[in-house]
N, C-alpha and C positions, 0 to 999 in steps of 0.2 A: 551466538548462543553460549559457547565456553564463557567470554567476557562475561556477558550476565550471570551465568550461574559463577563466576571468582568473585563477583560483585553479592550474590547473595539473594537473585531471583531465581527461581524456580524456571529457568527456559526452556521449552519445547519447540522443535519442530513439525509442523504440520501433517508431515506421515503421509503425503498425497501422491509421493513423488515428483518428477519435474513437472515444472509449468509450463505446460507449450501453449495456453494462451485458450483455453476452454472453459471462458472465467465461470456462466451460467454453473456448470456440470461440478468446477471446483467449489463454486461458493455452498453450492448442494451437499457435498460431501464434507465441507470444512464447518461450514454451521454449526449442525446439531454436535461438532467435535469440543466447535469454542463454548457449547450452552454446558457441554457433561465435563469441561474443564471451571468454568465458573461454578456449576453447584457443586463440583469436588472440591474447589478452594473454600467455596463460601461467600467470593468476590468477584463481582464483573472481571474479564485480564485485559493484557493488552497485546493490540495487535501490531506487529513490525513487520512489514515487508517493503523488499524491493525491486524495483522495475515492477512487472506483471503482478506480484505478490501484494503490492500496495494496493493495487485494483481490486483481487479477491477479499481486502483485507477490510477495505472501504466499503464495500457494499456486504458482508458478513457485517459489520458495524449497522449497516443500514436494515438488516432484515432483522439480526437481534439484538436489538440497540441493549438490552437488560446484560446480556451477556457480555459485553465489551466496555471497558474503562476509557480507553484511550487508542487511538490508531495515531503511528509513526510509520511514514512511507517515504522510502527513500530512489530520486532518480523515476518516479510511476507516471505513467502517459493518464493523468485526472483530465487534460481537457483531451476532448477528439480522440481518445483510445487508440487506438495505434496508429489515425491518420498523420499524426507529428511526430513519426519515430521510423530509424534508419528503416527497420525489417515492413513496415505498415503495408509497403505495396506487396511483397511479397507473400506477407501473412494473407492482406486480403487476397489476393490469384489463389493461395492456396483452400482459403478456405467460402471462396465464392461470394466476397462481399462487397457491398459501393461501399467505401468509407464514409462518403457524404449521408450515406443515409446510417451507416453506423453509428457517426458522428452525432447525428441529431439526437441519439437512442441516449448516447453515455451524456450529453447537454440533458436531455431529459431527467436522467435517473441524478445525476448531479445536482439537479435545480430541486430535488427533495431537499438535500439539505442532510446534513448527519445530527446527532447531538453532541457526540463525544469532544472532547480537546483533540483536535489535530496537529500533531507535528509532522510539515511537510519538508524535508530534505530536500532538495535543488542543485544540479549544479550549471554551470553555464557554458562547461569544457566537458560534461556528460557524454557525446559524441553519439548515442542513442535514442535518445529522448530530448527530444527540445527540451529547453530548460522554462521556453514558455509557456508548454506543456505540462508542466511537473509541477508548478502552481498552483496553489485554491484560491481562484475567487470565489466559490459559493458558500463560503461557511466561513463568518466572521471571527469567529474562533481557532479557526486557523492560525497556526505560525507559520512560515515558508520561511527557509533556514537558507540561507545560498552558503556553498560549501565549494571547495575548489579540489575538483576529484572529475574522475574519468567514469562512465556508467560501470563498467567491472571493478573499480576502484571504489566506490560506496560502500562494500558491505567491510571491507577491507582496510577501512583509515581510520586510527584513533582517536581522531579530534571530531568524527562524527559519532563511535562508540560514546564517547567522555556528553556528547549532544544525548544521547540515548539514554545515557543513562541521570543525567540532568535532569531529561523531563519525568525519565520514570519515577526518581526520587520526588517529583516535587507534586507528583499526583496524590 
């Protein structure tokens, strides 16, 4: 967020506090946030998030497509939602779910399809999220970026900020 705004965007944070992974409940509260941040600019914005954040960010993209320019998700479990990711089993025991049938739910909501330009960040040394996980095939508009970075390392390495801000510039 600093980066962006020395660069000269307007960046916010969410205001939701942590994401422990309640994307329904967040995408609820985060929405009507990104619709009264686009008619306050006057322009769709753009949404970045990473890990979990890319998920909320994706489907906020998907519910108010008018309100959003562009989603850039960095290191995000897009296929099989937490089933491809270190924490998956433990998320699921904790919050009482088959993955397989979770899994079908995010294939589902996925096979909509978004409209916006997608910048998908990747890494393959991620060590949380599969990295084959953290791909889009559903939306040909997609870029998937491979990056060489650690999952807590993403938010945190210049040469994907200098990615961030490439594509912000070139929207």
């Amino acid at each position: 967020r600093g980066f962006l705004r020395a660069i000269g965007y307007k960046a916010r944070q969410w205001g939701l506090g942590v994401n422990v992974g309640e994307v329904d409940s967040l995408v609820t509260a985060c929405g009507p946030r990104v619709e009264a941040l686009a008619a306050e600019s006057g322009e769709p914005v753009t949404l970045i998030g990473w890990s979990l954040g890319g998920v909320v960010a994706r489907e906020v993209a998907r519910l108010y497509p008018n309100a959003v320019r562009e989603v850039i998700t960095m290191g995000s479990p897009i296929i099989g939602g937490p089933k491809y990711t270190l924490v998956g089993a433990f998320f699921a025991k904790s919050q009482g779910l088959d993955l397989d049938v979770f899994e079908k739910e995010v294939h589902r909501r996925n096979s909509i399809g978004l409209k916006q330009p997608l910048t998908v960040i990747y890494s393959k040394t991620d060590g949380i999220v599969s990295w084959q996980s953290a791909i889009d095939p559903y939306n040909e508009q997609a870029s998937n970026i491979e990056v060489k970075s650690t999952h807590f390392g993403l938010g945190l390495n210049p040469k994907i900020w200098r990615i961030i801000a490439d594509t912000m510039a070139a929207s």
